[in-house]
C-alpha positions as CSV (number, residue, x, y, z in Angstrom):
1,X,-4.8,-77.6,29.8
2,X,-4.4,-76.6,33.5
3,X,-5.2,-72.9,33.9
4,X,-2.1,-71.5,35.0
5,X,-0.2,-73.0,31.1
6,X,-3.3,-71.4,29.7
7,X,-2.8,-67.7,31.2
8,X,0.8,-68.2,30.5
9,X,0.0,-68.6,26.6
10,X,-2.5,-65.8,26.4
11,X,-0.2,-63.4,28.1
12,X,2.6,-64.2,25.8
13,X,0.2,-63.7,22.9
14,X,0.0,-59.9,24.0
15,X,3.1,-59.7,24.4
16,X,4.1,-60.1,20.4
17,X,1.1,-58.4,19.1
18,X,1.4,-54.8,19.0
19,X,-0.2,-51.9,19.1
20,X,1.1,-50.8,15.7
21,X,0.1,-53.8,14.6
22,X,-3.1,-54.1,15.8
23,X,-3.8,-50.6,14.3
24,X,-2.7,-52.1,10.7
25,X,-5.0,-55.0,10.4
26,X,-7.6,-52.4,11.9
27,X,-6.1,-49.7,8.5
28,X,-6.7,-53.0,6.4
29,X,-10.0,-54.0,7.0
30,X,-11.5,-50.5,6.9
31,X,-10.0,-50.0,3.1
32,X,-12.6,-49.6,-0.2
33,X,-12.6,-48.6,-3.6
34,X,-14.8,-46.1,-5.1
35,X,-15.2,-47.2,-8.7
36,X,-16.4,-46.5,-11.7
37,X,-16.3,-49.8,-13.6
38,X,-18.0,-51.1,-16.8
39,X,-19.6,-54.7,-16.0
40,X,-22.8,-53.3,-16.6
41,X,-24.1,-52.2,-20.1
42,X,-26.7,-49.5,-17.7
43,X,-23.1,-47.9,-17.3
44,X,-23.0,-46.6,-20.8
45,X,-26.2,-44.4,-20.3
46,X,-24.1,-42.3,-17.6
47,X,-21.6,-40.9,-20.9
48,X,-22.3,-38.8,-23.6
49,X,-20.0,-37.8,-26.9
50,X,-18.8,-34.0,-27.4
51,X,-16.7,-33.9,-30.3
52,X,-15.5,-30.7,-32.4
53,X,-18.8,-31.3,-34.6
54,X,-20.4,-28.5,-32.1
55,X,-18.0,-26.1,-33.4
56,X,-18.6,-26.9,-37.4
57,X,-15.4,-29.9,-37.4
58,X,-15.8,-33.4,-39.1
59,X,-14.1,-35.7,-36.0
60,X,-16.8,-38.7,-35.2
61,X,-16.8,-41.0,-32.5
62,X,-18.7,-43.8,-30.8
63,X,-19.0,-45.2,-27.4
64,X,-19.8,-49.1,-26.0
65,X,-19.2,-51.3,-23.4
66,X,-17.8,-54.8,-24.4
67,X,-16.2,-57.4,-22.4
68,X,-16.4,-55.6,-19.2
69,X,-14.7,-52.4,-20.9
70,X,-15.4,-48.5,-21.8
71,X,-14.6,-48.5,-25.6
72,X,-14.1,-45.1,-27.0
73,X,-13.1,-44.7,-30.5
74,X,-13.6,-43.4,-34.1
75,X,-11.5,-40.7,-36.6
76,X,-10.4,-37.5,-35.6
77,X,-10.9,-34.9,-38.1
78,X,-8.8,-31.3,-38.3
79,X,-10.9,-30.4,-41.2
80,X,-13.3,-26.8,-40.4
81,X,-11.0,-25.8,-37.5
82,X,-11.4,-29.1,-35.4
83,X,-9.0,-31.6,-33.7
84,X,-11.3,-32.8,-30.9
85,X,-12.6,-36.1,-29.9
86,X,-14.1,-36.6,-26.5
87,X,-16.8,-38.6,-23.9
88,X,-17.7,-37.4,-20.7
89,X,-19.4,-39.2,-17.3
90,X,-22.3,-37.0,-16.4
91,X,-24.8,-38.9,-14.6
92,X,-25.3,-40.5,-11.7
93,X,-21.7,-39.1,-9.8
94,X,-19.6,-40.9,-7.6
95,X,-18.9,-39.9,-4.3
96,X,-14.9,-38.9,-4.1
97,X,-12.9,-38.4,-1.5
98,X,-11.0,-34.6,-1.8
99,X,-7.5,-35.5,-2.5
100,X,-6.9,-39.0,-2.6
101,X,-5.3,-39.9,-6.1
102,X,-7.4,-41.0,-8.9
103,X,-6.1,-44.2,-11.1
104,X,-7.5,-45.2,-14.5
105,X,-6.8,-48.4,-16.1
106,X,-6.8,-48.3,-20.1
107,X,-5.7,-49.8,-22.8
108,X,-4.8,-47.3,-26.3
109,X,-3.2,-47.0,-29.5
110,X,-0.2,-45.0,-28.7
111,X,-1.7,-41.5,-29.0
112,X,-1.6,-39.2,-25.6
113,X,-4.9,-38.6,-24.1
114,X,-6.6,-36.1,-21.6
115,X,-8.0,-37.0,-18.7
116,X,-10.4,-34.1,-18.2
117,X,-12.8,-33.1,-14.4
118,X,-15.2,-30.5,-14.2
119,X,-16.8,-29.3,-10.7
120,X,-20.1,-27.8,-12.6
121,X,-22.7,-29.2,-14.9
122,X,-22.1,-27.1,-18.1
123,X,-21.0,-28.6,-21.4
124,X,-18.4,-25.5,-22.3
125,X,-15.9,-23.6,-19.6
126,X,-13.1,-24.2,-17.7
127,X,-11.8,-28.4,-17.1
128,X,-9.0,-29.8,-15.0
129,X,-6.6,-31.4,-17.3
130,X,-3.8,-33.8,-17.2
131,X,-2.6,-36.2,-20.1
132,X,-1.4,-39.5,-20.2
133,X,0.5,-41.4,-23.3
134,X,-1.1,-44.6,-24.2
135,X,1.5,-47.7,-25.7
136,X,-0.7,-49.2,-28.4
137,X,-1.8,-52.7,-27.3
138,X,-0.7,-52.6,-23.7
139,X,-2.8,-52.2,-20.4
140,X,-1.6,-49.5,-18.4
141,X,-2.7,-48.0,-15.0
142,X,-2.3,-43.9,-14.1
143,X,-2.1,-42.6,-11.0
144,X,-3.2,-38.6,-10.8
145,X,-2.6,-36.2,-7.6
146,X,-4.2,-33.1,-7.2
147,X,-1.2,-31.0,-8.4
148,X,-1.3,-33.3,-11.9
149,X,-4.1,-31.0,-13.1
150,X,-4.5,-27.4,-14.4
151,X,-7.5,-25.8,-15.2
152,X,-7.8,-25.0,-19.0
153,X,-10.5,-23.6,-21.5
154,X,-10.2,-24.8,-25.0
155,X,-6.4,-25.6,-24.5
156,X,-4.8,-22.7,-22.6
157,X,-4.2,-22.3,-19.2
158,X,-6.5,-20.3,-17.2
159,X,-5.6,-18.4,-14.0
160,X,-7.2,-17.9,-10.8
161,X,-9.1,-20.8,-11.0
162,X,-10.3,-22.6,-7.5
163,X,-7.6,-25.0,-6.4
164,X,-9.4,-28.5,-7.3
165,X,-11.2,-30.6,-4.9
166,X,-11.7,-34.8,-6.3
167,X,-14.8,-34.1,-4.1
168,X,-16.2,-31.2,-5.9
169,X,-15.9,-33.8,-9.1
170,X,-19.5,-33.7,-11.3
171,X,-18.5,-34.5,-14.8
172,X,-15.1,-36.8,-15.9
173,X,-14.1,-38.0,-19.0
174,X,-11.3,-38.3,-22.1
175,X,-10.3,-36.1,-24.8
176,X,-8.2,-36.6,-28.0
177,X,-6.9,-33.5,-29.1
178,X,-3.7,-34.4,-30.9
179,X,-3.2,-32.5,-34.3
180,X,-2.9,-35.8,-36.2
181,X,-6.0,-37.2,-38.0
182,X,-6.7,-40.3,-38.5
183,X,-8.8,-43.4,-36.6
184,X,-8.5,-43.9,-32.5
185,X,-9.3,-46.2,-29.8
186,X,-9.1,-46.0,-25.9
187,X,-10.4,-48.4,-24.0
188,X,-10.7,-47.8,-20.1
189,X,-11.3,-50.8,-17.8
190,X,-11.5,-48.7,-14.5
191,X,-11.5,-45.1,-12.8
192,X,-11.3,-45.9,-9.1
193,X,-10.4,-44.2,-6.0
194,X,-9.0,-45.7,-2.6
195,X,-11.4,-44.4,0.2
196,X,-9.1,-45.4,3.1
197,X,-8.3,-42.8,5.8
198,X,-6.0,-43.0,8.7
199,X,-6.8,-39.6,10.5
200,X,-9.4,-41.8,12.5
201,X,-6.9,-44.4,13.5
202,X,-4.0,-42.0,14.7
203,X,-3.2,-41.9,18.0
């Protein structure tokens, strides 16, 4: 190809690719997931079971990971005061970013569910709660902002409470605390995080 046909060619090349455009493939390339996922059975050692039984109630549960899945279920109890089934991540955190949402992928029973974050290592005290209503049978993703959670302490709403950072994150888990007994199951295929940024691509 003569070289004058070949500048020709590369000049109208820059012509039609953009700036704008050029700064979305670069957007696109530099997005990742942080994940929590549950192809390994090692996962399972990172959650532990808290139900009402610390409190004197009867509710039992049980925790395992099959076919690439969390599986949390068992019966929930109000008998002795309780009502409370739960399991909580507490080892080995993630790394989140401080307000990009959270998703959760899950599959339940119909019953509603908490999705529950603490920001210090204690078993009791204040969480950052949001629910989500399960369809029995049916795999469903959640999307949580920031503003989707309020901190509460055994159920009520607590006040003057640091507004929540996803990066300040060291314990996560679900909660049943519906007042109907009876048997549950949850299973959760994914919590995951998008870690893309633009403030280091604007112009």
């Amino acid at each position: 190809m003569p070289y004058i046909k070949r500048m020709l060619l590369c000049s109208a090349f820059l012509l039609v690719t953009s700036p704008s455009q050029a700064q979305q493939v670069q957007i696109q390339d530099t997005q990742t997931m942080q994940e929590i996922a549950f192809t390994e059975k090692s996962e399972l050692d990172n959650w532990v079971i808290v139900n009402d039984t610390v409190m004197g109630g009867r509710s039992r549960a049980r925790i395992d990971i099959e076919k690439d899945h969390l599986v949390f279920e068992g019966y929930l109890s109000l008998e002795n005061n309780g009502g409370f089934a739960s399991v909580r991540r507490v080892y080995n955190n993630k790394t989140w970013l401080p307000s990009n949402p959270l998703q959760i992928k899950v599959m339940g029973d119909g019953r509603q569910y908490q999705f529950r974050l603490r920001t210090n290592r204690r078993m009791d005290g204040v969480a950052y709660v949001t629910s989500f209503q399960t369809t029995k049978g049916e795999e469903q993703s959640f999307t949580f902002e920031l503003s989707d959670f309020t901190p509460q302490f055994r159920g009520r709403l607590v006040r003057g409470m640091p507004a929540l950072s996803f990066s300040d994150i060291s314990q996560m888990g679900f909660m049943l605390a519906e007042k109907a007994p009876g048997n549950f199951e949850l299973q959760v295929f994914s919590i995951a995080q998008s870690q893309m940024q633009l403030a280091s691509n604007a112009q």
